[in-house]
N, C-alpha and C positions, 0 to 999 in steps of 0.2 A: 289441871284446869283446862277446859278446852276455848282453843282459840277462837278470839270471836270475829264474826265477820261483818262486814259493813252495815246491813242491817241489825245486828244486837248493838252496833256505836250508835245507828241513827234511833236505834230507841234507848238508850240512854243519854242522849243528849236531850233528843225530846222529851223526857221524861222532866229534866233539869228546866226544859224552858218555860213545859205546862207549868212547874211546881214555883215558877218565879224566881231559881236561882239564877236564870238568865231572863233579861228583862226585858220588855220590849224597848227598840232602840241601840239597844245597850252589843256594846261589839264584841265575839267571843273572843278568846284568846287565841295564839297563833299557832296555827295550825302545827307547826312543828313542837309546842307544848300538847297541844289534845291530841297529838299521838301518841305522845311520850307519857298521857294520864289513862288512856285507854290499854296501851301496852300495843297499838298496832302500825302498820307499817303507815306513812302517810298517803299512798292511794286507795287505802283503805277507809279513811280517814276522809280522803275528798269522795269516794263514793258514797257515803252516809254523809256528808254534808249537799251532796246533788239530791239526794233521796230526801232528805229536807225541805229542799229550797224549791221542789218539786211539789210536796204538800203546803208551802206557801209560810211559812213557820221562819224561814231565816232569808236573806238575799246577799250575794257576795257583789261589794261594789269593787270594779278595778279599782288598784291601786290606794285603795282601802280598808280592805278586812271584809270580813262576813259580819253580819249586823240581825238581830234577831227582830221580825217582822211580827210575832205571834201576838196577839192583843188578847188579854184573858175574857171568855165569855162569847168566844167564836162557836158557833152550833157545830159547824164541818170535823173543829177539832176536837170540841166535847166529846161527840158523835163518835169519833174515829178512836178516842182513849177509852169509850164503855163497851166495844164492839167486841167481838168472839169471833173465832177461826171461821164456827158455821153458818154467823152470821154472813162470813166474806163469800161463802163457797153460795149461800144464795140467792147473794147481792151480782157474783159473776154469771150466776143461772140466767141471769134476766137479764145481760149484757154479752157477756163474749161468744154465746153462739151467732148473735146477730155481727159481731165486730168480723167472724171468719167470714159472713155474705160482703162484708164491708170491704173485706180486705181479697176478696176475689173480685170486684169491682175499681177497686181503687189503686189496692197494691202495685205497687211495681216492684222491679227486679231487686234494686238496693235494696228494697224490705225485707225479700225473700230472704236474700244472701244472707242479712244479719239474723233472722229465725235460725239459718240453719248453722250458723258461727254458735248461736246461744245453745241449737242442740248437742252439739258437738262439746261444749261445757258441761254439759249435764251429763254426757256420754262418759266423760273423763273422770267424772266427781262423785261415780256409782258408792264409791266408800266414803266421800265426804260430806256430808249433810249441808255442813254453811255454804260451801260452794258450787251444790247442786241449786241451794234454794234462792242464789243470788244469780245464778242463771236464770232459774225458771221465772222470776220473776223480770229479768232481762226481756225473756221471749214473749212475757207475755205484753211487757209495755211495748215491743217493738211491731206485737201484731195491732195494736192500742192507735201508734202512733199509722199505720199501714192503710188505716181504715180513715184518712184525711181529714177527721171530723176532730176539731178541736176540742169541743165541750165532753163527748164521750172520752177523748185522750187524758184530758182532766179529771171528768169521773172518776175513771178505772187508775188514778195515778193515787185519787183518794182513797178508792180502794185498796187498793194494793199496799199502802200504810200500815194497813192494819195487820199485814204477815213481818212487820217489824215492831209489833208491841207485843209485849212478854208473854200472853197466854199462846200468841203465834208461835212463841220463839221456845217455849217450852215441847209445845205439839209437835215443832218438827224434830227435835233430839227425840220425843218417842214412838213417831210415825217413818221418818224418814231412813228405814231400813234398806241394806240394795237389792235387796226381790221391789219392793213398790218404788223403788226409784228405779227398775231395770222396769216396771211396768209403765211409771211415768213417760219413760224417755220412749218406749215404743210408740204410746201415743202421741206427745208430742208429734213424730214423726209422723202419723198419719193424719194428724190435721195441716201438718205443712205441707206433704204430700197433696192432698185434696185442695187445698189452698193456691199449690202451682200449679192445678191439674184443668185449674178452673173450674170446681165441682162448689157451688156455694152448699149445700143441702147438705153432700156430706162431711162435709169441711165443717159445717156446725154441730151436724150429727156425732161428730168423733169429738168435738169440744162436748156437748154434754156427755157422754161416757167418761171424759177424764174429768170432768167434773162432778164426775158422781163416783166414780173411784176414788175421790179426794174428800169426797163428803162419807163414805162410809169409812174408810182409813179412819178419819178424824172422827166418829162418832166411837168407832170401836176402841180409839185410843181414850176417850171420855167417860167408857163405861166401865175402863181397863181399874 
């Protein structure tokens, strides 16, 4: 059985709080059980609980527990359980080449440095799928977050949900080979490359090429 990683926990707990086995109000069990029901380590466990409480779905009060926030009949989250891989890859089309203009304007250095910590994750994880794709999705919230604009940070946080619900999480077991993660992670590098270069144009130029590399992967694997 292959192991799962923070995003396959954070959609199956979501899954459990859409379906009403966890209710709104109602506080989940303790974290050192929901690892021990997931089979995963417990920072694995708080990583898909931040992945959550990020789409708005749970809140951890101190000193209290984590508490599930989700009310049934929210559109965002409807929205975000009916969505498809290529719906996401053309929801980013219309956003993250503008976030690289954002993020050459806005970014500072601590941004940069953790883009290139998230590359460097994806550099190591060339044979590992869960933990190339809990990088990249790292890199791209921190280019998300780089670009200072909270409603877009939001956005792209809703987004990005959606590569932790099961048709994501199936596409990347069959797209996430290491030739197109050996091509991922080149690009990557050249939008953060351009990004510190201060080039906004090609900084977004090289986000659509990996984003259209990710939309054909994902199409070939649909017709597969």
């Amino acid at each position: 059985m292959a192991k799962l990683g923070s995003a396959d926990v954070a959609s199956l707990i979501r899954r459990d709080i859409i379906k009403g086995i966890y209710r709104q109000h109602e506080r989940l069990p303790a974290s050192r059980q929901m690892a021990e029901t997931h089979g995963v380590a417990r920072n694995t466990l708080r990583d898909a609980l931040a992945q959550l409480e990020r789409e708005g779905l749970i809140q951890t009060r101190a000193g209290s527990g984590t508490y599930v926030t989700y009310q049934k009949g929210t559109e965002t989250i409807e929205a975000l359980e009916h969505a498809n891989p290529l719906e996401l890859i053309d929801a980013r089309f219309a956003l993250e080449p503008h976030l690289c203009r954002l993020s050459v304007l806005q970014g500072r250095q601590t941004d940069f440095e953790e883009m290139a910590r998230q590359c460097e994750r994806m550099e190591r994880a060339e044979h590992d799928p869960v933990a190339f794709s809990e990088a990249d999705t790292a890199f791209h919230h921190a280019l998300a977050k780089s670009s200072r604009n909270n409603l877009l940070i939001w956005v792209i946080g809703q987004i990005n949900a959606v590569r932790s619900m099961d048709d994501w999480t199936r596409m990347r077991h069959v797209t996430l080979e290491p030739s197109i993660i050996r091509k991922y992670n080149e690009q990557h590098r050249r939008i953060l490359t351009a990004i510190r270069s201060r080039e906004p144009e090609e900084a977004a130029n090289a986000m659509k090429i990996h984003l259209e590399t990710a939309r054909v992967s994902l199409m070939r694997a649909a017709d597969a």
